[in-house]
DOKE-87535 format. One record per residue: residue in one letter; x, y, z of N, C-alpha, C in turn. Coordinates in steps of 0.001 Angstrom, whole numbers, padded with zeros to 6 digits, always signed. Each point is the difference from the previous one (the first is absolute). Layout:
<atoms>
aXYZXYZXYZ;...
</atoms>
This chain:
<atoms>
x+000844-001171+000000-000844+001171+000000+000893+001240+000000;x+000168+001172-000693+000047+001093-000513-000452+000886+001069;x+000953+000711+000468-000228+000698+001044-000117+002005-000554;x-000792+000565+000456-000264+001867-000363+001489+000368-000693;x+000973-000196+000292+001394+000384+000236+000640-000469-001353;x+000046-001827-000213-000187-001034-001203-000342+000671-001354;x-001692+000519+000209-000181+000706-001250+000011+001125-000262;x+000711+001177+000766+000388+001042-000033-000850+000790+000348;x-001318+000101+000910-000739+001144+000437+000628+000654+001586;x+001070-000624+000838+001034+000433+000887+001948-000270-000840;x-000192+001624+000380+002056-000060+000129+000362-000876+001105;x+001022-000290-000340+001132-001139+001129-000189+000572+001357;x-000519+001456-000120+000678+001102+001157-001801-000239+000856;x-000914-000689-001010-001239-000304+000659-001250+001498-000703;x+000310+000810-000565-000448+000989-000585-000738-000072-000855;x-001459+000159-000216-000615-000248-000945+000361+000502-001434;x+000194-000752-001276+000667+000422-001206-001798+000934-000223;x+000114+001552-000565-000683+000300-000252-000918+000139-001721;x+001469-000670-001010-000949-000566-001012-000958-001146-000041;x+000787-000895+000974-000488-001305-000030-001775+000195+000920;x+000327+000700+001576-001270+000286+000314-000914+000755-000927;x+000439+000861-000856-001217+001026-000679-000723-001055-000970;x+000433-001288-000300-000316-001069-001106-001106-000215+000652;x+000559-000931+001188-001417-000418+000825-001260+000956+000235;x+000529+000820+000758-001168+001419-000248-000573-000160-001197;x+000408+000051-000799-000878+000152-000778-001029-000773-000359;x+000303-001794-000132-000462-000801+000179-001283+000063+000704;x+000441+000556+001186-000932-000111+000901-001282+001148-000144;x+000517+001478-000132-000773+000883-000667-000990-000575-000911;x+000303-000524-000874-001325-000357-000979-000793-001095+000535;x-000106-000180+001562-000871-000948+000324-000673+000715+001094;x+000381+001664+000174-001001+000837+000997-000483+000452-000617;x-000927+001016+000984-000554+000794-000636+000170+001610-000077;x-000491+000741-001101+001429+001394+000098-000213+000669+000951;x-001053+000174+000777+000298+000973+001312+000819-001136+001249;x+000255-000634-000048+001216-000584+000660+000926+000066-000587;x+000617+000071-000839+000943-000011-001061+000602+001802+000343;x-000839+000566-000160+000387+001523+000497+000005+000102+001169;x-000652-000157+000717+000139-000209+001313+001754-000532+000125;x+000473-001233-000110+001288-000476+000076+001027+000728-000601;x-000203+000590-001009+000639+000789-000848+000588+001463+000751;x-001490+000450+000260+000512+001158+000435+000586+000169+001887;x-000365-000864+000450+000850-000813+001159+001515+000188+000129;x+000340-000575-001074+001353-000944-000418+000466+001237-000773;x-000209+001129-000421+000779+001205-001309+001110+000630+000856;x+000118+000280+000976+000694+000611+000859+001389-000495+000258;x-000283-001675-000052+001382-001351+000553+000610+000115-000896;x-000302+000162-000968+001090+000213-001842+000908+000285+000163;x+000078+001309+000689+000875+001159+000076+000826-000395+001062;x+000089-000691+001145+000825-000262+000988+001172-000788-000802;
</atoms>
């Protein structure tokens, strides 16, 4: 079994890879609905920048 790390959605350092998470997001996005979707979105616009 293939561990988060294995298929590249964590760096070695344990850090979420942020292309690899925005994949899933997205994935997952097209199975809400859009005022959750904005809701999460506009949540999350701020962390970018750190």
């Amino acid at each position: 079994m293939l561990t988060l790390r294995d298929e590249g959605y964590i760096s070695d350092s344990g850090d979420a890879e942020p292309e690899e998470t925005m994949k899933v997001y997205q994935m997952l996005a097209d199975l809400i609905t859009s005022d959750v979707r904005l809701t999460i979105e506009s949540a999350t616009q701020g962390e970018s920048a750190v």
